[in-house]
N, C-alpha and C positions, 0 to 999 in steps of 0.2 A: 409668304410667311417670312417676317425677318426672324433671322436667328442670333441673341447675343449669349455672349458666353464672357460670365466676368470670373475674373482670375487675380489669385491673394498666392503668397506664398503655400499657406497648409489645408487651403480650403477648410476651415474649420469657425473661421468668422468672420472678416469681411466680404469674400468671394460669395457664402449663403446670404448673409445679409443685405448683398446687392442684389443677390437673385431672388429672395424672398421680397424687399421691397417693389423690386423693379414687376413682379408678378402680382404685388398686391395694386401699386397704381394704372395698371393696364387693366385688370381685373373692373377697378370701380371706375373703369371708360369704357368697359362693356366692350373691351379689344381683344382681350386672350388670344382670343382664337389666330390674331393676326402674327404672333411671338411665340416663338420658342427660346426658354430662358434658362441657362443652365448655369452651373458653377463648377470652377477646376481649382488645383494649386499647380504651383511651379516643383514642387519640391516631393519626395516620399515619405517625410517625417509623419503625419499625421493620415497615410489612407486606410481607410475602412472606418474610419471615427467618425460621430457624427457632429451637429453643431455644437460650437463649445457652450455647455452650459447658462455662460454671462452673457453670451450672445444672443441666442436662446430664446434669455430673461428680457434682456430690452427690445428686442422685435417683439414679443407678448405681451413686453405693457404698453406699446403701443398698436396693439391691435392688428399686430402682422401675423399671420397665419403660416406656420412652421411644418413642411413637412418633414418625415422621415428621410434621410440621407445619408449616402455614406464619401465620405473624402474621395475625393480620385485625382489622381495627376492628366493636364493637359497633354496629349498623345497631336504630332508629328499632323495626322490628318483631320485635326479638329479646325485648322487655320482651315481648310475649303471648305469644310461644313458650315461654320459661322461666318455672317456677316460683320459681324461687330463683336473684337474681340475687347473689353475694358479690363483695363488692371487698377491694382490699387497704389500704384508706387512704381519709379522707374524702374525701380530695379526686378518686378517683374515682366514689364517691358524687355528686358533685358533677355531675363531668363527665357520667357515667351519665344523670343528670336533664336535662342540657343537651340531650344528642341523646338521647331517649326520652321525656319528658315528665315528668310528675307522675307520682311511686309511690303510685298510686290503689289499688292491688289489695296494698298493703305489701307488695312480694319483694326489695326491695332493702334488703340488709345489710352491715356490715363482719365478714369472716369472725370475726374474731376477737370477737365481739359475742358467740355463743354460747361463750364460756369462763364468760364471768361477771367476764372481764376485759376490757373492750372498750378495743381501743387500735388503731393504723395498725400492721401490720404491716411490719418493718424493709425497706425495699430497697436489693436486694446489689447493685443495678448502681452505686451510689453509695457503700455503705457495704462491698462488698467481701466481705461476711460470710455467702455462701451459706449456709452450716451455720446459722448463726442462724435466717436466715429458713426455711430448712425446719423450722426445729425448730418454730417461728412455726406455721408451715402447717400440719405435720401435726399441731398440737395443737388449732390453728381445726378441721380437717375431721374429725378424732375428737369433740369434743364438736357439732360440727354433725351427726356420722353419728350420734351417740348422741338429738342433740333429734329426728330425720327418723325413730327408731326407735321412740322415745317417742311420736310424735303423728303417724305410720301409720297 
């Protein structure tokens, strides 16, 4: 079973929306079973809360299936549980490394790394622009499902 765990600052809307995505396109490959998909934040601003609202809304209208969630911070021994750890931005990266350590075992990435375009994926809690960032993400987790299919 590969294990990813994608990680945003407040866990409250990119980090679900890469895990809800990333569960919905393994889903309709009849994979599940082979992924365990989780979501963290780097920060304690936002635990116990669940998807933000507008976040929510644009995984719904596109047909992404939302479950029930609550925020939680990435914890110290999550780096051995996950194989693949994706963030949304360096600077979780950053933080990632602060409470976990050194990426000894290389699993920590920026989602958008495997496009071939590597950059910080936009965030909507500032930038307003949910649909961008989904679009952001689910093109990070298609060319990341396509590298995990490759080298299976």
């Amino acid at each position: 079973m590969l294990k990813i765990l994608f990680v945003c600052y407040g866990n409250i809307c990119r980090s679900p929306m890469a895990e809800f995505i990333l569960k919905d396109m393994v889903k309709k490959k009849h994979m599940e079973q082979l992924f365990l998909i989780d979501s963290v934040a780097t920060s304690n601003e936002e635990l116990g809360n669940p998807v933000y609202p507008d976040a929510k809304e644009v995984l719904e209208k596109h047909a992404i299936f939302v479950e029930e969630r609550k925020a939680r911070r990435i914890k110290k021994e999550d780096y051995q549980k996950y194989d693949y750890i994706l963030v949304m931005e360096e600077s979780n990266k950053e933080d990632v490394l602060q409470i976990c350590g050194k990426d000894t075992e290389n699993k920590i990435y920026c989602l958008l790394d495997f496009t071939g375009i590597p950059k910080d994926i936009i965030d909507p809690w500032y930038s307003r622009n949910f649909e961008r960032a989904y679009e952001e993400i689910e093109w990070g987790c298609q060319k990341f499902l396509e590298y995990v299919e490759e080298n299976l």
